[in-house]
N, CA, C and O of each residue as an XYZ file, in Angstrom:
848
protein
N      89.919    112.672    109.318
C      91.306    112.970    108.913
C      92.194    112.893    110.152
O      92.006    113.513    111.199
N      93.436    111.833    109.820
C      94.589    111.849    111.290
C      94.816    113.413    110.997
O      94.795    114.142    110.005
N      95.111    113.588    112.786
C      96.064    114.838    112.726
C      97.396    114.387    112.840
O      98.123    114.621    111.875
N      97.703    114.007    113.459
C      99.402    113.545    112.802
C     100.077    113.154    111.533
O      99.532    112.755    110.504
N     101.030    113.285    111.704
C     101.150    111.942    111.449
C     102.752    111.554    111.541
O     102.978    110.415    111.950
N     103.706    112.246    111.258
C     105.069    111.122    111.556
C     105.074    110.260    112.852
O     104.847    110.633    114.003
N     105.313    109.315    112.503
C     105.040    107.934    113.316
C     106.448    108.021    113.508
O     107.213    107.106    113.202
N     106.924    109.456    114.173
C     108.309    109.038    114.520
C     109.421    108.980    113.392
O     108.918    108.644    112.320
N     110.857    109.221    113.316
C     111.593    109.353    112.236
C     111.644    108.617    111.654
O     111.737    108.843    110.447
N     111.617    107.375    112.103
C     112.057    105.959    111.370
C     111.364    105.757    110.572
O     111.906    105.050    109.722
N     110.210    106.040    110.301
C     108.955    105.157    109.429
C     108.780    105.936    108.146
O     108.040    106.914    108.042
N     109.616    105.360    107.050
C     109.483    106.578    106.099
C     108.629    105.080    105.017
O     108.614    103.974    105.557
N     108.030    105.216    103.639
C     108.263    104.433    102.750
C     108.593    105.449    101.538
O     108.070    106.550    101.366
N     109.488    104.890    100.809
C     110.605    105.796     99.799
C     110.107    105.093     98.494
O     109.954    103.881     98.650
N     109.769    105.641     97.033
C     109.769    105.256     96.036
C     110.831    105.599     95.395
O     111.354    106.648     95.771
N     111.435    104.903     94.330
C     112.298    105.249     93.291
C     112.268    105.127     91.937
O     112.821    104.246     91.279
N     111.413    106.302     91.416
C     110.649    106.192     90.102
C     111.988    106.668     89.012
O     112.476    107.798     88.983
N     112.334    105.719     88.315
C     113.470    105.767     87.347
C     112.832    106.011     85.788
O     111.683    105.849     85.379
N     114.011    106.448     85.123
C     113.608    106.899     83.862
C     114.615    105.877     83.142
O     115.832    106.052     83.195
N     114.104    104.940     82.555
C     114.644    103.947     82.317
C     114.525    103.436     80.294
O     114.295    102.394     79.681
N     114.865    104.984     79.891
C     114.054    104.751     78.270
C     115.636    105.051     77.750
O     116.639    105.322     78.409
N     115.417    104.870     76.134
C     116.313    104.700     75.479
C     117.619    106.122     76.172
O     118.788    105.905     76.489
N     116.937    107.380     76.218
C     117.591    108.368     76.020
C     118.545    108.423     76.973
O     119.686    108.875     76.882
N     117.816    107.770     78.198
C     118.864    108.191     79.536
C     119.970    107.124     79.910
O     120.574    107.190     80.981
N     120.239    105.987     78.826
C     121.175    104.931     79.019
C     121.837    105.188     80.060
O     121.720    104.793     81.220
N     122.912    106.243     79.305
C     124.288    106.814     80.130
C     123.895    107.019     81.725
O     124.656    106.591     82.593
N     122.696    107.681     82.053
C     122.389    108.083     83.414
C     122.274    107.175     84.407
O     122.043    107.431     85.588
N     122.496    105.713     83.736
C     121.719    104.592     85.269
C     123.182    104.520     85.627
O     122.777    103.670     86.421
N     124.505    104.577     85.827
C     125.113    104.310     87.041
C     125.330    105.584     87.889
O     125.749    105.294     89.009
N     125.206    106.601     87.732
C     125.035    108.036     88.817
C     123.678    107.600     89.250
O     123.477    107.517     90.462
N     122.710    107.308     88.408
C     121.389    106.979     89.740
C     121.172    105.929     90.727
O     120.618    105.916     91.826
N     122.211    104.399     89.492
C     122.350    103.327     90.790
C     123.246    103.775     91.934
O     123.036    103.327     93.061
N     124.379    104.763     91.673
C     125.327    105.450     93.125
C     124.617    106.159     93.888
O     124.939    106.223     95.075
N     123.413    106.909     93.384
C     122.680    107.727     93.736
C     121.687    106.891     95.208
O     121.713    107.209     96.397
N     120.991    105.913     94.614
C     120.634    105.182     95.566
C     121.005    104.294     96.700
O     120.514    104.166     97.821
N     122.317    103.535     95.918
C     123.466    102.973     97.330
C     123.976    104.437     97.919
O     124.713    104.069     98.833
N     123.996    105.347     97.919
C     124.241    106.054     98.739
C     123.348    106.656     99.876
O     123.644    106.798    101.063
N     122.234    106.963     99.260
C     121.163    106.969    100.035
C     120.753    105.754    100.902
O     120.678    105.983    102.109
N     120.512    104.659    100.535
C     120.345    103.370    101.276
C     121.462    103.525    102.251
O     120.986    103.253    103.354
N     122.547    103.791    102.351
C     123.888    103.785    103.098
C     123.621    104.918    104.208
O     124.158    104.766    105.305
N     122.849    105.999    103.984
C     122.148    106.660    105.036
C     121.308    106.491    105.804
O     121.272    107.056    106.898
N     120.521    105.735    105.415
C     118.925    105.594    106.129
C     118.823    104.364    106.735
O     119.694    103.524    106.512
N     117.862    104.112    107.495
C     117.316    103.054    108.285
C     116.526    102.307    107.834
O     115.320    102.350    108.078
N     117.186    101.354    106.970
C     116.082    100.461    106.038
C     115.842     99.456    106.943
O     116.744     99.071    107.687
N     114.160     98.734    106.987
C     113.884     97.283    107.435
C     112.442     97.634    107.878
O     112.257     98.759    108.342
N     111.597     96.934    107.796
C     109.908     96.291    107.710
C     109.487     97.543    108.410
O     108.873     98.421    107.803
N     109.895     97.674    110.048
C     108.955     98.741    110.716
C     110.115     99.996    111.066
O     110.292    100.535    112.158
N     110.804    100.256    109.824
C     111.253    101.546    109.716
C     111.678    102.269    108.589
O     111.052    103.318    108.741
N     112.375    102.402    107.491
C     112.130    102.778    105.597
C     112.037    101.550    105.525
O     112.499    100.621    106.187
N     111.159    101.661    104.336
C     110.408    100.443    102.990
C     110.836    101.160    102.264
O     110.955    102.346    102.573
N     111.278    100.607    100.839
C     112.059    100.973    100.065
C     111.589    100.023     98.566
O     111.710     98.808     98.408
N     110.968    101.157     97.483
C     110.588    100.543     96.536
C     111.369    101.109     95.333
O     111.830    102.250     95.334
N     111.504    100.141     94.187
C     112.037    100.844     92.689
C     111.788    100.435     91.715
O     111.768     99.224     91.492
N     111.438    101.644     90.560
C     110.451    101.066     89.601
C     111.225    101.918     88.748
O     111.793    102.914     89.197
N     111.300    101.446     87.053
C     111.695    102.017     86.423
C     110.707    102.260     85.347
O     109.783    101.463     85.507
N     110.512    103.006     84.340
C     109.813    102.807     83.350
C     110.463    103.595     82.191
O     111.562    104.133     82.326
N     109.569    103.658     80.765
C     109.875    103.985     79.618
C     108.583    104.301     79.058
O     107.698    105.080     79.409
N     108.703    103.494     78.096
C     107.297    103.318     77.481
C     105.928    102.478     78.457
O     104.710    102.586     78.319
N     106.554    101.836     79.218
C     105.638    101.020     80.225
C     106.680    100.871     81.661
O     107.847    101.258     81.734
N     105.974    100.281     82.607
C     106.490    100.546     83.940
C     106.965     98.972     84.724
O     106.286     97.948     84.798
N     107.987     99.156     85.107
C     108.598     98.198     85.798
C     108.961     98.161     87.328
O     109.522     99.175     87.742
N     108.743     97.215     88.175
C     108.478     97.187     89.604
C     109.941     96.017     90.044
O     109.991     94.787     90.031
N     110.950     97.018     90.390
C     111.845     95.828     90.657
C     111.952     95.765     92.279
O     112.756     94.899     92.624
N     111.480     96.309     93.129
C     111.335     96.023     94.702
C     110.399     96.944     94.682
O     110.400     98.085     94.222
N     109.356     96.140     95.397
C     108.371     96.542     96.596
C     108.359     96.633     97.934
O     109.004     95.986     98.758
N     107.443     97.631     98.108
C     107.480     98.047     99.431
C     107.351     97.196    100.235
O     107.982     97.300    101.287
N     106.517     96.103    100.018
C     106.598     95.014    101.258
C     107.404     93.914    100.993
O     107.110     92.805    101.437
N     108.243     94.082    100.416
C     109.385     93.355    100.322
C     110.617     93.577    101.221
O     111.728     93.542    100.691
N     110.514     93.779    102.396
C     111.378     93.621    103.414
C     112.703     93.591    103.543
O     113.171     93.130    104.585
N     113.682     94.140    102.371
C     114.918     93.570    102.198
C     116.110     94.242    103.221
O     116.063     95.467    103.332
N     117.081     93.581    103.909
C     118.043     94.182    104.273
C     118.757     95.556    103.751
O     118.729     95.465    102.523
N     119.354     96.730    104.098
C     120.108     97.829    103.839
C     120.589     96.751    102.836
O     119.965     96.677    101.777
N     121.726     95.828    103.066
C     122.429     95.121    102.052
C     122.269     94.643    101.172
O     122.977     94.714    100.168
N     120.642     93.620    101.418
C     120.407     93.439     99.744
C     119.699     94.003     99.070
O     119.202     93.614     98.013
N     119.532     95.249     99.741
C     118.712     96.517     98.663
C     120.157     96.933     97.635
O     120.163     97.155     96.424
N     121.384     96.939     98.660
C     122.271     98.223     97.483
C     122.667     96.399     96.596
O     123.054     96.372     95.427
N     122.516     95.404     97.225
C     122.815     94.321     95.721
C     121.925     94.409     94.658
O     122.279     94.406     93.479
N     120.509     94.506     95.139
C     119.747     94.424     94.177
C     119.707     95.707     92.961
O     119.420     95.622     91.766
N     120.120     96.922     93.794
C     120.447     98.123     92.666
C     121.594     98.138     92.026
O     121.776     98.727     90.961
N     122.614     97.347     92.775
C     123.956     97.402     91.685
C     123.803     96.460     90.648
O     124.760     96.407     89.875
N     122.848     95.690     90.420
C     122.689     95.217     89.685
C     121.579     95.040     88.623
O     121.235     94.119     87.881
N     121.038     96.680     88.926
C     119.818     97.044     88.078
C     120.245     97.304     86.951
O     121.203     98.055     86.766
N     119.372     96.516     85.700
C     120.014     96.611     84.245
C     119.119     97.752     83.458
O     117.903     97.810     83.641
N     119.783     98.622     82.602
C     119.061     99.799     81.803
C     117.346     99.166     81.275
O     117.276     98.370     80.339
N     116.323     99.552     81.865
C     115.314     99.064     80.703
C     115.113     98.863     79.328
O     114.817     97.910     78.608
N     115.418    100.306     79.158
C     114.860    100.848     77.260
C     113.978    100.852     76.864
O     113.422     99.979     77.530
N     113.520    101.081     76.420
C     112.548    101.666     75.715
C     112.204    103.409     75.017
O     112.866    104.432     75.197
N     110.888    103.208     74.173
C     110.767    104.626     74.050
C     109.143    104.417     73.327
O     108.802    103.543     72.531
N     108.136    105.771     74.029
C     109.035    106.991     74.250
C     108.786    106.913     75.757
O     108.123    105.932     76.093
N     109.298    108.000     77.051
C     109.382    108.299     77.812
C     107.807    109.092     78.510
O     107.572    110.301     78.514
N     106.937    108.018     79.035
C     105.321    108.230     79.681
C     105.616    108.383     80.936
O     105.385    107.455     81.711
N     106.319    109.867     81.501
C     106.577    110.265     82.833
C     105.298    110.389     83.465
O     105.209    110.215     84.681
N     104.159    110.711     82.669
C     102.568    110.983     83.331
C     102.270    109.855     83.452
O     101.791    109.864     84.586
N     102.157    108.242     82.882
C     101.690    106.837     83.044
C     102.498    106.442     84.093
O     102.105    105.635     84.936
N     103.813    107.046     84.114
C     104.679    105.985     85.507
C     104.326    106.941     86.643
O     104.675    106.539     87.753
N     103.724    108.090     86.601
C     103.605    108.448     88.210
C     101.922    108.079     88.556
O     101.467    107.950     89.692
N     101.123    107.945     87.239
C      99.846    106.811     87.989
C      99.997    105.648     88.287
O      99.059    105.158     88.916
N     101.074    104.826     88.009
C     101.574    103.590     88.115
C     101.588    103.449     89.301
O     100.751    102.885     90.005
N     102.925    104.157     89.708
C     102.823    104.340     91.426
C     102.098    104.659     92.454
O     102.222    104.279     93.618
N     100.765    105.896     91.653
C      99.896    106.011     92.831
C      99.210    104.847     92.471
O      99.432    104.253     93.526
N      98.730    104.264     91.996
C      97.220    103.155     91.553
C      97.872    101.829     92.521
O      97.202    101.357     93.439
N      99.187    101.337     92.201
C      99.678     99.873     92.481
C     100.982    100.148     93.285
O     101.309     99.045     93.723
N     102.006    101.198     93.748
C     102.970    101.083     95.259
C     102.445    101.704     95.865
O     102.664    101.167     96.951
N     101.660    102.768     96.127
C     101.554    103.989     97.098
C     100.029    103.334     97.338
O      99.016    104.015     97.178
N      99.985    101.530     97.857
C      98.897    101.126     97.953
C      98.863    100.215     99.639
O      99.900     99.553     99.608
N      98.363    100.015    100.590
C      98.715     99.241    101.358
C      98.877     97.465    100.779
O      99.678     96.712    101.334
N      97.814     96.907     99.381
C      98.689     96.434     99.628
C      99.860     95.757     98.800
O     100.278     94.599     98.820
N     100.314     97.048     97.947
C     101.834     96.644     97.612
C     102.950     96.892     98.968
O     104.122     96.554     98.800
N     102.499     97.517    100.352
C     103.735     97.551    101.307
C     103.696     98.819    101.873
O     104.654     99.197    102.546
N     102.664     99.577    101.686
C     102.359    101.548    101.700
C     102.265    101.518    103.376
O     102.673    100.410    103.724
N     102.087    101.886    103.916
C     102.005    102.347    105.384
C     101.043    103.819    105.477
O     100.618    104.242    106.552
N     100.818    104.435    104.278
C     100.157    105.549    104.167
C      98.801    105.833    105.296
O      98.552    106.590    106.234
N      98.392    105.145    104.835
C      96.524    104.806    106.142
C      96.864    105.122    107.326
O      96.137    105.678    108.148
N      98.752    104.556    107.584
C      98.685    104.642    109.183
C      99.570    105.969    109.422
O      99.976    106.088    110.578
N     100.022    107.231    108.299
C     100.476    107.971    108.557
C     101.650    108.445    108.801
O     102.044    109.438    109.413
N     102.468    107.093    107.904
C     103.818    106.858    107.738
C     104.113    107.955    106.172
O     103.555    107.788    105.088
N     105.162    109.066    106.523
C     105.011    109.832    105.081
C     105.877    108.876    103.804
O     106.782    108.046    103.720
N     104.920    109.624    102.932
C     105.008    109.039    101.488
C     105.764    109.749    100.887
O     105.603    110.965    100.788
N     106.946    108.950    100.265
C     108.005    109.851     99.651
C     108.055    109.110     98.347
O     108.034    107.879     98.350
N     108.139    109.984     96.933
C     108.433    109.859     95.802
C     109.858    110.275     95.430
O     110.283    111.380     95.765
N     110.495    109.526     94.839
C     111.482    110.258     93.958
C     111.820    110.147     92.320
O     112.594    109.420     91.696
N     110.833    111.261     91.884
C     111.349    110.929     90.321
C     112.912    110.960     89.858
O     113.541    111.980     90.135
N     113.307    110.334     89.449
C     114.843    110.562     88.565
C     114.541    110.120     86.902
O     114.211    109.002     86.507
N     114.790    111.500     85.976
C     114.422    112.030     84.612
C     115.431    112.239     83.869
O     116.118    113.117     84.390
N     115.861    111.882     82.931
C     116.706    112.933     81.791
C     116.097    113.302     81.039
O     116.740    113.707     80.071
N     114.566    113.428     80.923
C     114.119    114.242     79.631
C     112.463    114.558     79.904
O     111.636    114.147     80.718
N     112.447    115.450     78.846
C     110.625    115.857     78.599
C     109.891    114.332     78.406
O     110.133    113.270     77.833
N     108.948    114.868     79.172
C     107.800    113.092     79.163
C     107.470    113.327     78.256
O     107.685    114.479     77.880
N     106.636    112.244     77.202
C     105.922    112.322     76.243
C     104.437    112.167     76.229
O     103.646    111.997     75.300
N     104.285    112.270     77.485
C     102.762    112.322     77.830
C     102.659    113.401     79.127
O     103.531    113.760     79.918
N     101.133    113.796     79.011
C     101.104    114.660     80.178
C     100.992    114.827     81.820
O     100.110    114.379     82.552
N     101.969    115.483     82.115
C     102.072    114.640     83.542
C     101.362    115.086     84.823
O     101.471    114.657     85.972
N     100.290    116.472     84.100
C      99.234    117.379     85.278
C      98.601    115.994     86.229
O      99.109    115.692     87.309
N      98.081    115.659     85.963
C      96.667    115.068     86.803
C      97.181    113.784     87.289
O      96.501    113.283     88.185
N      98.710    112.822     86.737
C      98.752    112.391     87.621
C      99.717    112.698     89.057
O      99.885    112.075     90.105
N     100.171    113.821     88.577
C     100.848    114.608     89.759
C     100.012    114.787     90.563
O     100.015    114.061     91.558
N      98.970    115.852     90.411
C      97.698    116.012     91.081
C      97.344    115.086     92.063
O      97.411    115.235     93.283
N      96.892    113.939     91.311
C      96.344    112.429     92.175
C      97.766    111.936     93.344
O      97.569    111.022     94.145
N      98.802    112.488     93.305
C      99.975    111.826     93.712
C      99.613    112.893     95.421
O      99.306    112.625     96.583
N      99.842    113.908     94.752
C      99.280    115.271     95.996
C      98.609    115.006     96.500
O      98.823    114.745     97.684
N      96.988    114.859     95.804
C      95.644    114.437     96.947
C      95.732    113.022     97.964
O      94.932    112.606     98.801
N      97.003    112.509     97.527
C      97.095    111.319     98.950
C      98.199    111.715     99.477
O      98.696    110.750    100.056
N      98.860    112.656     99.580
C     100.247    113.087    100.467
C     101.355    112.921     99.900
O     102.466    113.321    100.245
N     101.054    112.342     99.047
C     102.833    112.163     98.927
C     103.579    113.144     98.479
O     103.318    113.879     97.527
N     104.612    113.165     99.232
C     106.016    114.223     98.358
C     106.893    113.800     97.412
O     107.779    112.973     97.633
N     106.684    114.342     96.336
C     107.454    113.935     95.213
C     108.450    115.239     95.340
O     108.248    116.403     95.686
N     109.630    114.513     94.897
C     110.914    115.203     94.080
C     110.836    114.892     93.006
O     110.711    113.719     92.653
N     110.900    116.025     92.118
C     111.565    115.949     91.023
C     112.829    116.395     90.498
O     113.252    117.537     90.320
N     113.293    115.386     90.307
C     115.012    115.653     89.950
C     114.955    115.256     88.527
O     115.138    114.128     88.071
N     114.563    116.777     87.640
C     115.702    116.396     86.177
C     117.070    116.533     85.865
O     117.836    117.240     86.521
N     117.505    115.641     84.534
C     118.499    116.076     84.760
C     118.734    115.985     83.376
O     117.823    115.441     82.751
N     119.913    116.448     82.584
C     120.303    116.794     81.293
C     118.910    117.743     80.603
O     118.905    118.915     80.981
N     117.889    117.385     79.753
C     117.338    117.738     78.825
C     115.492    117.865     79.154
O     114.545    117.630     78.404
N     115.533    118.340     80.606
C     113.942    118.312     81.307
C     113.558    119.494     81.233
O     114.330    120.435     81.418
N     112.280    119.640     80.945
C     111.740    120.795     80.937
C     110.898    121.156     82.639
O     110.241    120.415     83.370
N     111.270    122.500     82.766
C     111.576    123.174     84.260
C     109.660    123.409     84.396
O     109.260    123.424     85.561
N     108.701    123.557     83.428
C     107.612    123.908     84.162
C     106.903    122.197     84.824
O     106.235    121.908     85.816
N     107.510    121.348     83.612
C     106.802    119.963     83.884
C     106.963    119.224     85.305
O     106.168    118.432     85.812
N     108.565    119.819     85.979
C     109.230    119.127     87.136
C     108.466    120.157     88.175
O     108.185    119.812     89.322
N     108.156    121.498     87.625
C     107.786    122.107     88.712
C     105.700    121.492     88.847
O     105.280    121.236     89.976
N     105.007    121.397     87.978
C     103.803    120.087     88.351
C     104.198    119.012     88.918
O     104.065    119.454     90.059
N     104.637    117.792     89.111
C     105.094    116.973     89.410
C     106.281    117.078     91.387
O     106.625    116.135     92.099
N     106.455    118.136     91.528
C     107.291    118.520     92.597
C     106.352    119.047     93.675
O     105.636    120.040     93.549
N     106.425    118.387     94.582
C     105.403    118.926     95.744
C     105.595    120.253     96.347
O     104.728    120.955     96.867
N     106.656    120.465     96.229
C     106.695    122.179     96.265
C     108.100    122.695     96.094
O     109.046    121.954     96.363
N     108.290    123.927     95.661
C     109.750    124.499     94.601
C     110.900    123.492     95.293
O     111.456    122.672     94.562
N     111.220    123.565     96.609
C     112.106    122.653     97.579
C     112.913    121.296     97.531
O     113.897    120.739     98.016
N     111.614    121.072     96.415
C     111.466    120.000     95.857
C     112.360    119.412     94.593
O     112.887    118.318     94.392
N     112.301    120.420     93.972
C     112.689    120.369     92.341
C     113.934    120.423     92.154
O     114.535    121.248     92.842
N     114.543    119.783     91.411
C     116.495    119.943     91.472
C     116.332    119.360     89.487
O     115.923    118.233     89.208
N     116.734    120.372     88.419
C     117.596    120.520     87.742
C     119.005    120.880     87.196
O     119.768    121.809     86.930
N     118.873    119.767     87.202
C     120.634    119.308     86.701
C     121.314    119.415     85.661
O     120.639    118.701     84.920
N     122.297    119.835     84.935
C     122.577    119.670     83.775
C     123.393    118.105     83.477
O     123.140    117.406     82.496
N     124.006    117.891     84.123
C     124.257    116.489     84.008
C     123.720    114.934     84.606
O     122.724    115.240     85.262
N     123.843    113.833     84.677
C     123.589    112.807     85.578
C     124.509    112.821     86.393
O     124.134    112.568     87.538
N     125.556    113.012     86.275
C     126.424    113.092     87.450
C     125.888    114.000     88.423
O     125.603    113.401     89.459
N     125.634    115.304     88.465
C     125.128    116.310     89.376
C     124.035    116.024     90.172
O     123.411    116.937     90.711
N     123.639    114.507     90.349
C     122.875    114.132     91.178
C     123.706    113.061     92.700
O     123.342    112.385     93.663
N     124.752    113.447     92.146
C     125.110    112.638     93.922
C     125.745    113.807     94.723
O     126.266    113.626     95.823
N     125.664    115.152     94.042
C     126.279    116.616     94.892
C     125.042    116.307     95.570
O     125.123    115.955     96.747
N     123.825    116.386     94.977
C     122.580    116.675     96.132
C     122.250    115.576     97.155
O     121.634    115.845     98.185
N     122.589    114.569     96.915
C     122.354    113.576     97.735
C     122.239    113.409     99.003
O     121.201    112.985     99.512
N     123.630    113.822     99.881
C     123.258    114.399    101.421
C     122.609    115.218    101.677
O     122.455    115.091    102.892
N     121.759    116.525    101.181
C     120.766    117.347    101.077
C     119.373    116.287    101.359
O     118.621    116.346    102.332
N     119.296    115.342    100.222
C     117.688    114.998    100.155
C     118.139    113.677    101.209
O     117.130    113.164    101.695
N     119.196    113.140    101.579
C     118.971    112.042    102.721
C     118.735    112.881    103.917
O     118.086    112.535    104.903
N     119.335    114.040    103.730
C     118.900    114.717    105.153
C     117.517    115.157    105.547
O     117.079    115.171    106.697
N     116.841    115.536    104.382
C     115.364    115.792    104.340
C     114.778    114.417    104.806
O     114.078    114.463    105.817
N     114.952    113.289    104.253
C     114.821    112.054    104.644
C     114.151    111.656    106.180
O     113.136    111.288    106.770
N     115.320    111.973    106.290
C     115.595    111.942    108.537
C     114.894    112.945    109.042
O     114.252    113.006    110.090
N     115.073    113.736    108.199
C     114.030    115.060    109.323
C     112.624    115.040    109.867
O     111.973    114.200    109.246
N     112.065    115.516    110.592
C     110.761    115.219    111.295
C     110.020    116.150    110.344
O     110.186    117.303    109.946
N     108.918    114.938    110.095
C     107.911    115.560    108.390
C     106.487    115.209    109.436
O     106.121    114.107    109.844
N     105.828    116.653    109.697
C     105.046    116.955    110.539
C     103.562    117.007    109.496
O     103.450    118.106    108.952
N     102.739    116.278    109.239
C     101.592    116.488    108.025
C     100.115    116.786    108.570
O      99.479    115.942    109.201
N      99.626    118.069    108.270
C      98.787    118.636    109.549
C      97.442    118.496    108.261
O      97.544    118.630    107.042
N      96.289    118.198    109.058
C      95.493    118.438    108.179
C      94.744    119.398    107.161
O      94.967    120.544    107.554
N      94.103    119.421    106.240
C      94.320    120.566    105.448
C      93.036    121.574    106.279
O      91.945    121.287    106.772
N      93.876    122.965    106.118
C      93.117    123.884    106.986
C      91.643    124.303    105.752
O      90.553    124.616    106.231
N      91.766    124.266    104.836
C      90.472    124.958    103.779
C      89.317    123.829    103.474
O      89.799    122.881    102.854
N      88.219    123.720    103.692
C      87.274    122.548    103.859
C      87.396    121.998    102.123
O      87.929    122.519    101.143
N      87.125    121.539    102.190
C      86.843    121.087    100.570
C      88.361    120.965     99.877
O      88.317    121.202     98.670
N      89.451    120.704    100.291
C      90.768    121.030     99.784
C      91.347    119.475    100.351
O      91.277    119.041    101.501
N      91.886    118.869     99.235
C      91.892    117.457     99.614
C      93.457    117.980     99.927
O      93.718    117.355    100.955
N      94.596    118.756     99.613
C      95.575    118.849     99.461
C      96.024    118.640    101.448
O      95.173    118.914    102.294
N      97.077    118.266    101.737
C      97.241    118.573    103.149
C      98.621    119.471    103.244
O      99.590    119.374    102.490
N      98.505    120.147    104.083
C      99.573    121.104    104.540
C     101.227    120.544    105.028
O     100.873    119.799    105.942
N     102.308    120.463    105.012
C     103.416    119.828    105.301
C     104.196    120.799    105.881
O     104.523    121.802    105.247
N     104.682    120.522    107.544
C     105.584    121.142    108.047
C     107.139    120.383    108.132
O     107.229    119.155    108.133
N     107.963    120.999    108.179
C     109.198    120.268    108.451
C     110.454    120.671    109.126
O     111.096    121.670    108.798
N     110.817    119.774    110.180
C     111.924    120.228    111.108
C     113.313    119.551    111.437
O     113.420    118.615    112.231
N     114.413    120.144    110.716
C     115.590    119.006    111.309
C     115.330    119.027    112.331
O     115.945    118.333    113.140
């Protein structure tokens, strides 16, 4: 097991797990602002954020990968011009194995092996229709930090499985009420994410310190 691991601030890789089903139509332009805003913060390019986005519904969609290299610029083109999926019903437990099985992989573009932290971000307007324990679980036992951000009509114990820890979790009552938090979680972003190995033998989970 590394004992380190931030490889330094720069080296983040960022997922952007979207809820892309019938219910949350209304919600994709506060989440596409949501993300050009964030991109507009951070240090996107190959050996510093990788930047992936996937939407799903009933099944899961991969519209940038992590090793897809794209400029700050044609990341916020490629999201302003992300079209609603649809579908139904809403398999929040199938799209977060999605991501661990095939992005949070070296080789869809992951940096994970070398200790670059793994960042999830769910964005939800509603109760999944499948269960989302175990693949949260599996998301944990390789590091990654997931946020869960519901918003309108989510149920608070499901975001709190799925959320790497309370810090984590942001319910919203609207889609709009996700670009108030925005400088909050770009700032977490930048901050030095210190990932120490896990102190209890047999405990795949690892411990996470963190310091602006």
């Amino acid at each position: 097991m590394h004992h380190l691991v931030d490889t330094g601030r720069s080296k983040r890789d960022l997922v952007f797990l979207l809820d892309g089903s019938d219910e949350s139509r209304n919600g994709l332009p506060a989440i596409r602002e949501f993300i050009r805003r964030m991109m507009e913060d951070l240090e996107i390019g190959e050996d510093k954020i990788r930047v992936s986005v996937v939407q799903y519904s009933n099944d899961n969609t991969v519209y940038l990968k992590l090793k897809t290299h794209r400029s700050k610029k044609a990341i916020i083109h490629a999201v302003r011009s992300l079209r609603h999926k649809g579908g139904r019903p809403r398999n929040t437990g199938a799209a977060l194995q999605f991501v661990r099985d095939h992005v949070f992989t070296p080789s869809s573009g992951s940096r994970r092996l070398e200790g670059v932290p793994q960042i999830l971000f769910l964005l939800t307007g509603g109760k999944s229709n499948d269960d989302v324990s175990q693949a949260a679980l599996n998301l944990k036992e390789i590091g990654v930090l997931s946020f869960a951000i519901g918003m309108k009509n989510t149920n608070q114990e499901e975001l709190q499985r799925i959320a790497f820890s309370p810090r984590f979790l942001f319910n919203l009552p609207v889609f709009g009420e996700l670009l108030s938090i925005q400088p909050e979680i770009a700032s977490f972003v930048k901050a030095e994410i210190r990932i120490e190995p896990p102190t209890i033998v047999g405990k795949k989970r690892r411990r996470f310190a963190f310091e602006s």
